[in-house]
N, C-alpha and C positions, 0 to 999 in steps of 0.2 A: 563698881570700880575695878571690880578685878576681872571683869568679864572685859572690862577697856584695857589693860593694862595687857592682857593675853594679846586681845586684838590687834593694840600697836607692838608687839614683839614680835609677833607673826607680820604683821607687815614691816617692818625695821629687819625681819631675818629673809624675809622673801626679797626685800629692795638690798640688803647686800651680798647676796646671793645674785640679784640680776646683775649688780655692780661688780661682782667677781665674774661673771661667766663672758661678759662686755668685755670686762680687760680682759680675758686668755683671749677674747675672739679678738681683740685688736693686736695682739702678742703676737695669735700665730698667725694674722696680716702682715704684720712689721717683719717676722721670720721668713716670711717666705715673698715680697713684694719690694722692690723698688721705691726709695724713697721718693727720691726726686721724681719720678717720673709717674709714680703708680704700677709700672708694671710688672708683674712674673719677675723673679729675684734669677740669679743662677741656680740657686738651689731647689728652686720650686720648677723651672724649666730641667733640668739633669733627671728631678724625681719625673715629671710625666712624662720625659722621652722613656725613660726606663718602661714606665706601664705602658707607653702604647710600643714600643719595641716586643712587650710579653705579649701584647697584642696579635702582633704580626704575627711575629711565631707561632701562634695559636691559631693562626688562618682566624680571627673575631675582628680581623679591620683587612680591607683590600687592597691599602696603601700605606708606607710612610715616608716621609720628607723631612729635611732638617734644613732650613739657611741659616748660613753663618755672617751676620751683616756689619761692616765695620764702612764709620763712617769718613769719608775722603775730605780732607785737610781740617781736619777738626784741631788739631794741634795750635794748626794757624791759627784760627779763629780764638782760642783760649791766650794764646802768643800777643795778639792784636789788641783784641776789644775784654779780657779779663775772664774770671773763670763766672762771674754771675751771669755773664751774655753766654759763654759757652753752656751753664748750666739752661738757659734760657731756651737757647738752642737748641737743646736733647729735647724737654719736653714739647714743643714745637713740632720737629720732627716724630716724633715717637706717635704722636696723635695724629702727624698724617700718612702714617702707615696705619694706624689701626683704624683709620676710617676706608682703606681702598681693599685692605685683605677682609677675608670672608669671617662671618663671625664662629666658625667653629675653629679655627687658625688659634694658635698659641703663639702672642708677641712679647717678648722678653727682651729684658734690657739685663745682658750681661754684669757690666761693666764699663766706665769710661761714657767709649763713644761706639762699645760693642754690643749688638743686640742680634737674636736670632730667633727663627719662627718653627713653628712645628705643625706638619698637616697630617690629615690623616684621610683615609678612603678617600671618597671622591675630588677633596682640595686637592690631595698627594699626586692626583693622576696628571698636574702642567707643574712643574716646579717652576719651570722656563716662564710661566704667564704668571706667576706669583712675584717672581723675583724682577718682571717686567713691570708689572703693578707697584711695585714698589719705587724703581727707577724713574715712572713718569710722575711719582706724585712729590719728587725732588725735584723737579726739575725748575717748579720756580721760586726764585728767589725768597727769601723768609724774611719777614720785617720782624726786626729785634731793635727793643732800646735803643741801643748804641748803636743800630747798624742795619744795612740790610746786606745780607748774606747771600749766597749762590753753595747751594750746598750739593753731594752727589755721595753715592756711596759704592763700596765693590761688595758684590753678595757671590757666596759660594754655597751651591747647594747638591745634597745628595741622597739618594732615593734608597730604601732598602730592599733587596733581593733575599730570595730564597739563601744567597750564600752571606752573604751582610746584611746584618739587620740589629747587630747592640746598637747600646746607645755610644757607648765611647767612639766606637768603629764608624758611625755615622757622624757625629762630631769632628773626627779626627777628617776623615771625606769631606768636608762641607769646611773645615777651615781651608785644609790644603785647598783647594778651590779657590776660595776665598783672596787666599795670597794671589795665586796665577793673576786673577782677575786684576788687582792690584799691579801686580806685574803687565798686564795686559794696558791700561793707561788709566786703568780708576774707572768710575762712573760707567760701571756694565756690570756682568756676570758670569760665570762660570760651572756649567755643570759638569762633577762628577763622575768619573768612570767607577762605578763601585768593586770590578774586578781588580783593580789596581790598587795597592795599600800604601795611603798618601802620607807621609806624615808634616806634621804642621810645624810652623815655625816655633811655637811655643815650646815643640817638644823640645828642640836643639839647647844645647849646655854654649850660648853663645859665645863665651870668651876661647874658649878652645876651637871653636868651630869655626871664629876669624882667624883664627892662628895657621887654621889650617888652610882656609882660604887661600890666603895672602903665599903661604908655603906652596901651594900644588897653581897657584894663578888661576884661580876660579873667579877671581873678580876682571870683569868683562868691560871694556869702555865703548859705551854707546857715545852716539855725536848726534846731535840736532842741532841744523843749517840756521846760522844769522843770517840773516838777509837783508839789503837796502831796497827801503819800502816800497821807493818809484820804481824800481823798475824789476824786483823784487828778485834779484839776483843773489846766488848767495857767496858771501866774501870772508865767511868765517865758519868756525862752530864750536858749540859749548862742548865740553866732553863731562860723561855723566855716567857712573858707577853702577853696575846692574851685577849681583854677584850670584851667578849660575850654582844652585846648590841639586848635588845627584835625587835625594829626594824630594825636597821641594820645590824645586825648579826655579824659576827667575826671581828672583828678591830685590824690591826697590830700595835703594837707601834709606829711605823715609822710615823704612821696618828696623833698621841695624846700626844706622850711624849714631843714634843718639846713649844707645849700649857704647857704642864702640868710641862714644867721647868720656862715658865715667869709666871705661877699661884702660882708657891710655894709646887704643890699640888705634885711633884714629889717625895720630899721625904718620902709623904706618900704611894707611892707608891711602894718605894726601902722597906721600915721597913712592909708593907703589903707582900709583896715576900718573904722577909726574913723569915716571918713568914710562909708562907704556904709552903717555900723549907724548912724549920726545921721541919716540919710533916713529907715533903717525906724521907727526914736524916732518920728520926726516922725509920720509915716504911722499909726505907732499912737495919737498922741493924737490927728489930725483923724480917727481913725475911731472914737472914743467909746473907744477899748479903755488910759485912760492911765495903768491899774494896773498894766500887762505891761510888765517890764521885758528889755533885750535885753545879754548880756554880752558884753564883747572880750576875748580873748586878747592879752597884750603880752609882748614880750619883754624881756630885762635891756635891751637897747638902748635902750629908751623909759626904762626909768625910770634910765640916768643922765643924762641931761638932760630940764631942763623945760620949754626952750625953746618946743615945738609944742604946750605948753596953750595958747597964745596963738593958735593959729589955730583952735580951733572956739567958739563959743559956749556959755558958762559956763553957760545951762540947760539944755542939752542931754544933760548929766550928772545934773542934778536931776529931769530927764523920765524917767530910766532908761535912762540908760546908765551901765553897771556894768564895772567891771575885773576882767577874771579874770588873775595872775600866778601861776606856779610858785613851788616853794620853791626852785628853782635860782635864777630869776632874782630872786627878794628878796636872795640872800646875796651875790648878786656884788656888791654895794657897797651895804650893809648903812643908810650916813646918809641917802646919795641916794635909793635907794628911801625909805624914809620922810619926806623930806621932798614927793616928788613924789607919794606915794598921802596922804599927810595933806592935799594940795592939791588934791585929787582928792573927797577926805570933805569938804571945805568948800563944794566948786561940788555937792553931793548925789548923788555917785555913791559905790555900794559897790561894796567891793573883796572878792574872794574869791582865797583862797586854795587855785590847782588842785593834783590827783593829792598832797593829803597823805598824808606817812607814807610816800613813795618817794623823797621827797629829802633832805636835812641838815636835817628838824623838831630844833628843841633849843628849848628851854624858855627857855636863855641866852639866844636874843634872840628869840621867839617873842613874850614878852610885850613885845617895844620897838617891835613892825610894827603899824601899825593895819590892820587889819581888819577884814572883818563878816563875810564864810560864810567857812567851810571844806567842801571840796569832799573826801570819803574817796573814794581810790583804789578804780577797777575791780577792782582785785585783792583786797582785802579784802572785798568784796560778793559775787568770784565764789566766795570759799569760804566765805562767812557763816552758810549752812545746815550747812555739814558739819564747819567748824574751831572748835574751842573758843578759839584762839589769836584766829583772826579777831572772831568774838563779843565777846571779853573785850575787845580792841582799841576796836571801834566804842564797844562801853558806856564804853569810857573817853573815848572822843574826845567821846560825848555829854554826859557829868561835864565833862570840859573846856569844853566850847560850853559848859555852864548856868552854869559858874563866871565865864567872862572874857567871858559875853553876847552870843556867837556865836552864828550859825545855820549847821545841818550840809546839805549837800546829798550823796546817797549816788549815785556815778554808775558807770554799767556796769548798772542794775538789767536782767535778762534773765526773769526768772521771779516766778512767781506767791509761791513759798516765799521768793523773797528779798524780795519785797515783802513779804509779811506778818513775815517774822523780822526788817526794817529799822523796821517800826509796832513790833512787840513791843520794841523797844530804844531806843523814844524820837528816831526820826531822821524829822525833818519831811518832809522837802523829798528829789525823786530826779530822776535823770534815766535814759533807757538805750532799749533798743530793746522793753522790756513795752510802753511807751508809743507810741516813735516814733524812728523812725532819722531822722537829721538830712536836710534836705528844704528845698528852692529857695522862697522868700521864700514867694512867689504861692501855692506850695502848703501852707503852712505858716499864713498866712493865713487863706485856704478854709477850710482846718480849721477856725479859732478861730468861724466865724459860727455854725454850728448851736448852738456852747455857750451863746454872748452871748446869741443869740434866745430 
């Protein structure tokens, strides 16, 4: 009995003993790994670029590479179909990057919708074909739950040299990249100059660093051409916020404006636009061109006070300039808006109504907003050729516009089929990159002379 009694306490100390060494090993899993997704944590990716950066230095690896991968309209998709399809989504994606990169590659998942990879010797020697591997294995669409999604990312990558090669300094390289790319229209990548010391958006102390914007007019208005579908002329255009920063170079709103809504600093932002699309107004009617109208983006912050109609000139609206508002920012205070776009319809500017159909559209106060376009979401045009759901949609949204005497503008158009299946369905008016990606005044200008001539 006591020779059994040893027996089972040596085996009762040996099994929790194995029961103790399982949980650190699942501890320091959980510490350094990605819940959701399984993969490389930031903290477990930061520790191995360090060691293979002491690597490098060491002349014991031949190579190293950093991308910095952030995923393109992920926002939307969590905005749209909820945070469990977004969460959906990541791992989805995450599993079709670690099936196309090579398996000595390190695939981490940052953060969010941020992830980045790390190569070393002979991966490290195409950054350019890693980050090209990665872009094709996006490219087609992802069946989710809720949805089937069109996804793309902008990847920033950077190589280290005899003269860079930490890990912060490599990171730092590989975000700034990153952004450009972003800046560049999404869905590509951007390599690197490592001579160059880039720094990333995340370094910037942003609320001062709009301030100063706005003060020194660093924020730039791009224009991308509307156009009537048949004959695909164009008779308008959106005007769109691109804010040139000295070290990070082009920043798309999608990085600043939603800082720049909990700062306040937004609606100086909207009345700063106003102001530089009422120049280009100007500029297109002394240059014979006074049928092209130019639209603004505004945010809810504009339209609950009316205050700063008062500062521009009441023709200036009736020259063409037009409001574009979301269905977010209508509903946030549902009278006020309406009274300040109904003041907006009197001085002759029209109001559109952007990315319909992705925000709280309801018929209950749809018909209390004045408007004149409606604007169908990118995402209904990108599956217009293939969804019956999407089709059935637009043909309704077009029955809508005939009925309440609206015009439809169809935006995202990319391809020749959606243009012709957008004609086949009665939608006038497009905008998208078939035509022209949004593009700096002067150049957007230039353009218009060989049509007018």
């Amino acid at each position: 009995q006591a020779l059994s009694a040893i027996i089972t306490t040596k085996y009762e100390s040996d099994r929790a003993l194995q029961d103790l060494q399982q949980s650190e090993s699942r501890l320091r899993h959980l510490a350094n790994h990605d819940s959701l997704c399984g993969l490389p944590n930031r903290h477990q990716f930061v520790t191995q670029l360090r060691l293979a950066a002491s690597r490098f230095e060491q002349g014991q690896s031949t190579g190293l590479c950093v991308l910095s991968l952030d995923l393109d309209r992920f926002k939307w998709v969590n905005d749209s179909y909820g945070h469990a399809t977004g969460d959906q989504l990541l791992v989805e994606v995450s599993q079709k990057m670690a099936e196309v990169l090579p398996k000595d590659v390190l695939l981490a998942r940052l953060g969010g919708d941020e992830f980045a990879v790390l190569a070393e010797n002979t991966a490290a020697e195409d950054p350019g074909a890693l980050c090209d591997s990665i872009l094709r294995c996006l490219t087609h669409r992802v069946s989710l739950v809720s949805a089937d999604v069109q996804i793309s990312a902008s990847i920033g990558a950077a190589s280290a040299t005899a003269e860079v090669f930490g890990a912060n300094s490599l990171m730092k390289l590989a975000d700034g990249a990153m952004y450009k790319a972003k800046a560049k229209g999404k869905g590509c990548f951007v390599l690197s100059c490592s001579q160059q010391t880039v720094s990333s958006l995340s370094d910037l102390n942003m609320e001062p660093a709009i301030a100063a914007a706005l003060e020194n007019e660093d924020f730039e208005v791009y224009l991308q051409p509307i156009v009537e579908l048949e004959g695909c002329q164009t008779v308008g255009f959106e005007s769109l916020v691109r804010w040139m920063h000295a070290q990070v170079g082009m920043i798309r709103p999608d990085l600043f404006i939603d800082f720049a809504e909990r700062s306040g600093q937004v609606r100086d932002i909207d009345l700063y636009m106003i102001g530089k699309v009422s120049g280009i107004v100007e500029q297109l009617q002394q240059g014979g061109q006074p049928e092209l109208f130019v639209s603004v983006n505004v945010s809810a912050s504009l339209l609950s006070r009316s205050d700063w109609l008062q500062s521009f000139d009441p023709k200036i609206f009736a020259k063409g300039l037009n409001i574009e508002v979301t269905e977010r920012a209508l509903v946030a205070d549902v009278s006020a808006a309406t009274e300040i776009l109904q003041a907006l319809q009197a001085r002759g500017s029209k109001v559109y109504v952007d990315d319909f159909g992705t925000g709280y559209s309801s018929l209950s106060y749809l018909h209390r907003l004045p408007f004149d376009v409606i604007k169908i979401d990118r995402s209904f045009v990108d599956s217009v050729t293939e969804s019956d759901k999407s089709r059935s949609l637009v043909e309704l949204l077009v029955s809508l516009g005939r009925t309440m005497g609206v015009e439809l503008v169809a935006e995202g158009i990319e391809t020749q089929s959606q243009l012709e299946m957008l004609r086949q369905l009665g939608v006038r008016y497009g905008q998208g990159y078939l035509f022209a990606r949004p593009m700096p005044v002067s150049e957007a200008l230039v353009q218009l002379k060989p049509t007018l001539s």
